[in-house]
N, C-alpha and C positions, 0 to 999 in steps of 0.2 A: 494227796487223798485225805479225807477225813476219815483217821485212824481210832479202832476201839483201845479203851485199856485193856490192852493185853501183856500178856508176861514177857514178852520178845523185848520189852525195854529195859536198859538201867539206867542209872540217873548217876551222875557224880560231877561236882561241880569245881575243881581242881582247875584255876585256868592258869596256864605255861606262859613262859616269858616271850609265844610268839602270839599271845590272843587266842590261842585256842583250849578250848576246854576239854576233858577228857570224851566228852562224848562227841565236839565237832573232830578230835584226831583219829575216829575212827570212821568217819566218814571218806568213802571211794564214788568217784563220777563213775568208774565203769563201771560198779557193780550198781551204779543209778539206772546208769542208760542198758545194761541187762537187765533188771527187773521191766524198764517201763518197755521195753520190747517183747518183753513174754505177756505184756496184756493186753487183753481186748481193747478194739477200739468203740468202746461201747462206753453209755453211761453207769454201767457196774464195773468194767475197769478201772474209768477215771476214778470214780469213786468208794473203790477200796473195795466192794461188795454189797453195798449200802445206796444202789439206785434211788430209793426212797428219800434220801435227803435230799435231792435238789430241789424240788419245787419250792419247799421251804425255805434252803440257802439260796433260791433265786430272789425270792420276794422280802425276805430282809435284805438282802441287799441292793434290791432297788427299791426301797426306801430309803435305803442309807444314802443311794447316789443322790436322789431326791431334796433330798433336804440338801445336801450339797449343792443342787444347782439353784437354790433358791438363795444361797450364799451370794452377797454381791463378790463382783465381779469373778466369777465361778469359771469364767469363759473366755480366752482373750480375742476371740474372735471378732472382728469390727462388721465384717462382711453379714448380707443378709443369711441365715439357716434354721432349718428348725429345730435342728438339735441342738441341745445342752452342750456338748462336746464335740467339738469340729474336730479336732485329732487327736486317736487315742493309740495306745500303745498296749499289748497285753502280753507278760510275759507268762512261759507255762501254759498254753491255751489248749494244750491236747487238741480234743476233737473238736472243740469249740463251743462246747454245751455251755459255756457262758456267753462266748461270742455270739452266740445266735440272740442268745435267748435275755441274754442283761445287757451289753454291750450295744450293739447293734441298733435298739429301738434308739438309742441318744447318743450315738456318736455315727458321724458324716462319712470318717476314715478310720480306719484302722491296720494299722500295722501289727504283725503277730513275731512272738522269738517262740520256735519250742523244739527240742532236738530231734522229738521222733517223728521220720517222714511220713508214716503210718496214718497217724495220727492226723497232721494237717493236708492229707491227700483226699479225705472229701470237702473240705473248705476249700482247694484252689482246682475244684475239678469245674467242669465249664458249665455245670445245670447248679451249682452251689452258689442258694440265696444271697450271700456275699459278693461273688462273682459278676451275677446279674445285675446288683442291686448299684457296682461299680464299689463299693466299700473297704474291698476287703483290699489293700494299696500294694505289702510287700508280708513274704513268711521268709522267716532266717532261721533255717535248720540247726540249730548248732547252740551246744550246753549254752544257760544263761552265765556261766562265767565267762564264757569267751566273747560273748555278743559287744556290737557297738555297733553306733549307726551308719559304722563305714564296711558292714561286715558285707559280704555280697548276697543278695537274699536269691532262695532259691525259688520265687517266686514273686513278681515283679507285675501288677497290673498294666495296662495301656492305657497311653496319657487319658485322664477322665474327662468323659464329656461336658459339656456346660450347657447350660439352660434348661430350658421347662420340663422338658422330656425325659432328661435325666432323672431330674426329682420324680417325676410321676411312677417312673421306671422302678424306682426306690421304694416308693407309697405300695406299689402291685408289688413287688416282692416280700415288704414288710407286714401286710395286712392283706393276708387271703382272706378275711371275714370285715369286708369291708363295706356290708349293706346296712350297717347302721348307720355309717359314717354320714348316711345318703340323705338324716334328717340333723343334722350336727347345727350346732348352732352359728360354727365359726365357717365361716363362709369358704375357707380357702380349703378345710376340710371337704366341705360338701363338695366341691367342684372338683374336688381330688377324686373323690369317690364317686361321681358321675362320671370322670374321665375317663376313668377305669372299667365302670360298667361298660359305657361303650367300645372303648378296646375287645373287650371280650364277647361281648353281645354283637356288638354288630362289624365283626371284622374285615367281611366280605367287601362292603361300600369302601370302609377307609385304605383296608389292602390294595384295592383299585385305585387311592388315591396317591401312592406311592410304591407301585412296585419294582420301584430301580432298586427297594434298600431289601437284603436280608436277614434273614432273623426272627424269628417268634414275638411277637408285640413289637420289633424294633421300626418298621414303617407304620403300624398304626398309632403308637405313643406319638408322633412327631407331627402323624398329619392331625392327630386330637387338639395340638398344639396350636395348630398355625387354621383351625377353626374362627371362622368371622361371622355377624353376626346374620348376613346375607347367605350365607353355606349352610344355613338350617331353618327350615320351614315347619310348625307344630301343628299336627291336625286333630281334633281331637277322635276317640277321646285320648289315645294315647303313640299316634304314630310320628315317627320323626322321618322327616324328609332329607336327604344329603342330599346337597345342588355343591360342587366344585370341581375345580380342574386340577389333576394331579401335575409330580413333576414331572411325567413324560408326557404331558398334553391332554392324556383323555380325560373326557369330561365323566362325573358321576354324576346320576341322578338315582337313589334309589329310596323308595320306603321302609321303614322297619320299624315294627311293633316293640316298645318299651317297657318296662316297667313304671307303673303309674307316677310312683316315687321321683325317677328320673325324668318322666315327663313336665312333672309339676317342675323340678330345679330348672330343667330349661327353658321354661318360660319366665322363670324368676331372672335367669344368667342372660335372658333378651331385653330384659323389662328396661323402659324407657325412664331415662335416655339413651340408652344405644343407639346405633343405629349402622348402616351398611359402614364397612371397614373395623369395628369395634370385635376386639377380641371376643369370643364367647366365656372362654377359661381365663379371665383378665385377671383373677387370684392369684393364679401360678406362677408368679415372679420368678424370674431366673435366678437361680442361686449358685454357691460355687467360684464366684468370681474370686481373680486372686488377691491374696493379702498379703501376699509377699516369701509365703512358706512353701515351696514346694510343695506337689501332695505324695502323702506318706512320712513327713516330716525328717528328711533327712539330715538336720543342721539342728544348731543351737536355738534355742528358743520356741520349738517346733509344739510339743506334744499338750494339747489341754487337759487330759486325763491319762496316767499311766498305773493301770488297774494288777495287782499282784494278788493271786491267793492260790492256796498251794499247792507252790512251788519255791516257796523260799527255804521251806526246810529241807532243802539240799545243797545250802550254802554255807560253808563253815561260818564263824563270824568274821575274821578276816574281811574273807569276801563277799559277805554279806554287806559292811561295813565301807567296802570300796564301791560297793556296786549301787548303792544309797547313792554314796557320793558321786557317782559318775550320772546319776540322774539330773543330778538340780541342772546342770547348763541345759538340761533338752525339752526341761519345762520351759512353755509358754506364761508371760504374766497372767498371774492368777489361777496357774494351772493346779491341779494337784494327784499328788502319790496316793494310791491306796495299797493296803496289804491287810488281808482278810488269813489268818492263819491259824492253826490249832494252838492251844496253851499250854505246857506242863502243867501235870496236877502232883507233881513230887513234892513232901512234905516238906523238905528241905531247902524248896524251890530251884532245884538244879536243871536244867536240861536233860531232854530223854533222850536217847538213841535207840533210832529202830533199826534192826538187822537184816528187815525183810528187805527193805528198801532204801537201806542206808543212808536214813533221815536222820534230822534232829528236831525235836518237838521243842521248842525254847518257851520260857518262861515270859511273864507276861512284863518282867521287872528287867529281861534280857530284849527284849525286842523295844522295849524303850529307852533302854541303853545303846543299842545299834542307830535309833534313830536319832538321840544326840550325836553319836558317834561321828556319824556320818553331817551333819549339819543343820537335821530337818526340826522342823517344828509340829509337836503335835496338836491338831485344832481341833480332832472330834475323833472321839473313840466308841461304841457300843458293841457290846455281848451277842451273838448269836443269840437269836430265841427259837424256839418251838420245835427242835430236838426231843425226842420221846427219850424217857430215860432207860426202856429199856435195849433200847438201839448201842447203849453204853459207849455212845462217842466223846471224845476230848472236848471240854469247850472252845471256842473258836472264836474270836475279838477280831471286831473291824478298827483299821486305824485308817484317818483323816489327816495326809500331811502335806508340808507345804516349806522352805527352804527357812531355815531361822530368817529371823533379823539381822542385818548386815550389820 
């Protein structure tokens, strides 16, 4: 959580002959995972009582991600996708109020570590945007010191579909306000967001096109797909005609009044040369195919982004220290580490300890020490901005990492 200065800390910077300093030797996991169990699972738990910072802390840090993916090779992905991040890792995700909300628009997969059940039980519940969206890959209950990627997760998706439908599937769970998308300039958008209109709009005809499959949008995303360019007749000024044969034989014909917007793109999405057998949604390329990584990134080489913020200050440096190091084999070339964490503000620049939550707030001079420690190289670092001062929160440094030089 993002912690006020308050008096509940000391500082003393004394470090012992096993690495640990006086404030990480007073550090207990069970009285971690007691405190995170007596709170809300809300965004005023995760966030100390201080709801009001997120918006803020979401949107520096997607800029921060941003500029990172305009990094060359930011991605090691070969395969076709639209996101920045084909496989990402997040450790500490509580409820997910990042995962929804940063994570999710630019990464394909995601895997989650965070010990309380609580917590990640409406992210692997069956109507949770992740879920739908096919996203959300594996949750693994259990402290981040213990975790590894051979841990058994309590929470394991089903193998992920492939093709059109999926992505479309993704697009309708990511973007409930998807009527602008409908004048976008980039074509594969527009057609995304016609696809979708009609999903919704006219469900009746396509339902009929596929009633063998169940599910809420899961027969109409499929038959939107497999749309040809003879399956739809435009009358003006704004009705679209369905002429096809479902897969249990019956034929549809039915009419249904549009949206102008949508009518105009599908006459654009017929416009010649098309012609009969021609995809209508010919944008939607199938994405997903494999690269060789499992999905949910099980193995060595696996993760493009593995996104930390806090939840590190619940790691002595020790294990702080190992747990860097246990990172680099599960990056993907050109992947990288973030850690987004609060900074001491002790004069002396010692580590703080907090007793509410038996944390430690590390200095800015110490988590850069952890990161050579451990192997990493740091490539970009920025400040939190747009904190109110009188919120009297700790400042909070993004760090940009990536495996030293061999």
């Amino acid at each position: 959580m993002p912690p006020t200065r308050s008096g509940r800390r000391s500082s003393a910077e004394t470090r012992r002959d096993d690495g640990l300093t006086d404030a990480d030797s007073r550090m207990r996991t069970a009285d971690q995972l007691a405190y995170w169990q007596r709170i809300s699972a809300d965004d005023n738990g995760m966030l100390g009582g201080f709801p009001q910072v997120s918006r803020v802390d979401l949107r520096v840090s997607r800029n921060f991600l941003r500029k990172l993916s305009r990094t060359p090779n930011s991605s090691s992905s070969g395969s076709r996708s639209e996101y920045p991040f084909r496989y990402c890792l997040e450790p500490g995700a509580g409820i997910g109020r990042v995962t929804l909300n940063l994570l999710a628009p630019l990464c394909e997969n995601i895997d989650i570590v965070e010990p309380i059940e609580k917590f990640t039980a409406v992210l692997t519940a069956a109507d949770s945007p992740l879920v739908k969206s096919g996203q959300l890959r594996r949750v693994y209950n259990v402290p981040l010191q213990d975790w590894t990627p051979h841990s058994t997760p309590s929470y394991q998706a089903p193998p992920a579909k492939r093709g059109r439908s999926s992505e479309l599937k993704k697009f309708r769970c990511l973007n409930k306000d998807y009527m602008p998308d409908l004048k976008s300039e980039l074509m594969v958008d527009r057609q995304k967001a016609t696809a979708v209109y009609l999903i919704d709009h006219c469900a009746t005809a396509l339902r009929l096109g596929n009633v063998e499959r169940e599910g809420e949008g899961e027969d109409e995303a499929e038959t939107v797909c497999r749309l040809k360019y003879e399956n739809i007749t435009l009358r003006d000024p704004s009705t679209v005609i369905f002429d096809f044969t479902g897969n249990d034989g019956v034929r549809v014909h039915q009419g249904i009044d549009v949206d102008p917007q949508v009518f105009k793109n599908l006459k654009i999405f017929k416009k010649s040369p098309k012609r009969d057998g021609d995809d209508i949604f010919d944008r939607l390329a199938a994405t997903g195919e494999d690269d060789g990584r499992p999905s949910g990134g099980d193995f060595e080489g696996s993760y493009d982004l593995i996104y930390n913020q806090w939840c590190l200050n619940h790691l002595p440096m020790p294990d702080l220290v190992r747990y860097f190091s246990s990172l680099i084999p599960l990056l993907a070339p050109g992947g990288w580490i973030i850690v987004k964490e609060n900074l001491s503000t002790a004069a002396d620049g010692a580590d703080l300890f907090d007793e509410e939550d038996s944390s430690v707030t590390r200095s800015d001079n110490n988590w850069r020490l952890s990161f050579e420690k451990a192997g990493l190289r740091l490539v970009r670092t920025e400040l939190q901005t747009g904190f109110l001062k009188e919120w009297g929160l700790l400042p909070v440094r993004m760090y940009a990492l990536r495996p030293g030089e061999a």
